[in-house]
C-alpha positions as semicolon CSV with decimal commas, in nm:
position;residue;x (nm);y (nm);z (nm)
1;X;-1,823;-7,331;3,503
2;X;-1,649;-7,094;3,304
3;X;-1,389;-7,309;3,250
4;X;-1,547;-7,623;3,144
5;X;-1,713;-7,439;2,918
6;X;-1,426;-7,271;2,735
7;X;-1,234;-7,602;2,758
8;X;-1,540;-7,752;2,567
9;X;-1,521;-7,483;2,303
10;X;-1,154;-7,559;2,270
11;X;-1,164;-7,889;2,251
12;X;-1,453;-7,901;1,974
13;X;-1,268;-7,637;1,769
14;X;-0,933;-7,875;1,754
15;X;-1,114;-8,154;1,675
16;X;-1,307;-7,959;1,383
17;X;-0,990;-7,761;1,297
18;X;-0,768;-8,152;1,321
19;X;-1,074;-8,309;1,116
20;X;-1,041;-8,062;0,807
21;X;-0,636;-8,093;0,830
22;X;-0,673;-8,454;0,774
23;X;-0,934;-8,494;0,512
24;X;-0,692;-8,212;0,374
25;X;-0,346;-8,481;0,407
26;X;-0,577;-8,758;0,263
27;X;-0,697;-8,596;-0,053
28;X;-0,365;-8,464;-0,082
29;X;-0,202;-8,801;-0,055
30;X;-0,452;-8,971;-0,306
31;X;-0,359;-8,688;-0,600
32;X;0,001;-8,637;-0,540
33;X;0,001;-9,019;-0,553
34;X;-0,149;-8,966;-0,911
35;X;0,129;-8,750;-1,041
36;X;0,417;-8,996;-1,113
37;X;0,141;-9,219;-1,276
38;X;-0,031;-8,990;-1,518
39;X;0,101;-9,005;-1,874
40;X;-0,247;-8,879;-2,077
41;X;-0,388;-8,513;-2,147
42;X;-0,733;-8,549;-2,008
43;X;-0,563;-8,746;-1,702
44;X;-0,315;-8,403;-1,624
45;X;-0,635;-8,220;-1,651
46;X;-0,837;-8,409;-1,438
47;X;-0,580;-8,408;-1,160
48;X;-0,553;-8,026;-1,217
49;X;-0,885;-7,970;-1,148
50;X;-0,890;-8,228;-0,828
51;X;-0,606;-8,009;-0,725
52;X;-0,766;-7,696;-0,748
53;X;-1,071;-7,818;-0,570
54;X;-0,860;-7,883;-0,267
55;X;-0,685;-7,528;-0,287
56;X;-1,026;-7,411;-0,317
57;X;-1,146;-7,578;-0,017
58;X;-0,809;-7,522;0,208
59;X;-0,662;-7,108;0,089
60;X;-0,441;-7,124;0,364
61;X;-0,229;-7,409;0,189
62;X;0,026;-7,336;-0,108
63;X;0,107;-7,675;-0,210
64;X;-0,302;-7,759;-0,387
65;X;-0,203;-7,431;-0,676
66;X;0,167;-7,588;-0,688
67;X;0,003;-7,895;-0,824
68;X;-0,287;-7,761;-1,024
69;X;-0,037;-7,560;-1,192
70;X;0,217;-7,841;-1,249
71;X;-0,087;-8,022;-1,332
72;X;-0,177;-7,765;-1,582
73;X;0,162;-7,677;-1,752
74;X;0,180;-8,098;-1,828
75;X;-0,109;-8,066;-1,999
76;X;-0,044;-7,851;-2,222
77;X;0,296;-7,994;-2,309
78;X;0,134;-8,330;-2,422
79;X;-0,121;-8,161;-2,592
80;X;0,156;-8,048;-2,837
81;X;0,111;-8,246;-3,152
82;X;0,330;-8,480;-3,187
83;X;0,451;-8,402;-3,591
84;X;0,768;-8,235;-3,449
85;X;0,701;-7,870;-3,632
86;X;0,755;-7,618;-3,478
87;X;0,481;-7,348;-3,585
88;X;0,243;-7,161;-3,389
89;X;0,101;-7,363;-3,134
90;X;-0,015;-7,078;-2,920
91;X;-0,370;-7,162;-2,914
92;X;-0,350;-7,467;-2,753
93;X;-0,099;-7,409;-2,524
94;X;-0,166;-7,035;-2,382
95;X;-0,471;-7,149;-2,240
96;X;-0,313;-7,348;-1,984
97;X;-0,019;-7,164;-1,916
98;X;-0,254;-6,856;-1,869
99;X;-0,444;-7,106;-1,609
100;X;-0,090;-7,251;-1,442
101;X;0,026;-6,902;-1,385
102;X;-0,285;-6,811;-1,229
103;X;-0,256;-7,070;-1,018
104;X;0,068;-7,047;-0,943
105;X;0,057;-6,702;-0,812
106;X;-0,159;-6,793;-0,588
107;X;0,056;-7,052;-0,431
108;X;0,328;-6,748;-0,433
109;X;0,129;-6,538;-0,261
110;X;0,090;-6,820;0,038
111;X;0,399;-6,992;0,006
112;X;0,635;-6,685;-0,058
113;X;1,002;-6,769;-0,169
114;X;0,953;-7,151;-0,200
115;X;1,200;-7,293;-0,524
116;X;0,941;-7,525;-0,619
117;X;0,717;-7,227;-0,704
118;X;0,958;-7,080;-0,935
119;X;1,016;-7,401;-1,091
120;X;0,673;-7,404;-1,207
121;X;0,709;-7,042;-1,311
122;X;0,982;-7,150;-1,547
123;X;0,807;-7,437;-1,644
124;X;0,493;-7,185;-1,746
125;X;0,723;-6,966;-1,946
126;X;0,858;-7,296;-2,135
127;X;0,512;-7,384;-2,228
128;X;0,475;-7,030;-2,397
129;X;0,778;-7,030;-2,569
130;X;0,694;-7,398;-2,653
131;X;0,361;-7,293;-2,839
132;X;0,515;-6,986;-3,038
133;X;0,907;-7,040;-3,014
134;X;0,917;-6,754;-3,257
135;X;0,704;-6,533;-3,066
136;X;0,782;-6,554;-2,728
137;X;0,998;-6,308;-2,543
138;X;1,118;-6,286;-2,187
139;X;1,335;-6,127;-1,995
């Protein structure tokens, strides 16, 4: 009796544990899906914050903050006007790369050492130094 009932347990706790993985794959698959598409401000931040639903909803997984991040760091670049100065553009863009890099540390903290996360970390510090090119320093 003992056993049937821990084999019960199990089984229920795989299939509630396999459900949640693939409602996980699916909104996944729907978003990333969205990312060669997208080509408008309010679209990259509307994906952004689909993305960071899911990582909110599934902490164990890195890749939801990659993408909110990415997500993130595209919008801001687009929301550079388009007049080709170069002054300072910091309020617009520091917003979101204060948000990507929050974001993206938490996908290095789960994911540690993955290239795609320092990617986006480069592409965070290029959205700085795209805002104030004249007041941006990094080392």
């Amino acid at each position: 009796m003992k056993n049937l009932f821990s084999f019960v347990i199990a089984t229920m706790m795989m299939t509630t544990l396999f459900g949640q993985n693939e409602k996980y794959i699916k909104a996944m698959e729907a978003n990333v899906a969205k990312v060669d598409s997208n080509n408008s401000v309010e679209g990259w931040k509307e994906l952004a914050n689909s993305f960071e639903r899911i990582a909110v909803a599934e902490k164990t997984q890195w890749e939801p903050y990659y993408y909110a991040a990415f997500a993130n760091v595209m919008a801001g670049t687009l929301s550079m006007p388009q007049d080709g100065g170069f002054g300072d553009n910091s309020a617009i863009t520091d917003p979101m790369a204060d948000k990507a890099e929050q974001l993206i540390n938490k996908a290095a903290e789960i994911g540690k050492d993955n290239s795609e996360i320092y990617c986006v970390k480069k592409l965070v510090f290029g959205l700085r130094m795209m805002g104030n090119p004249n007041g941006q320093v990094y080392d």
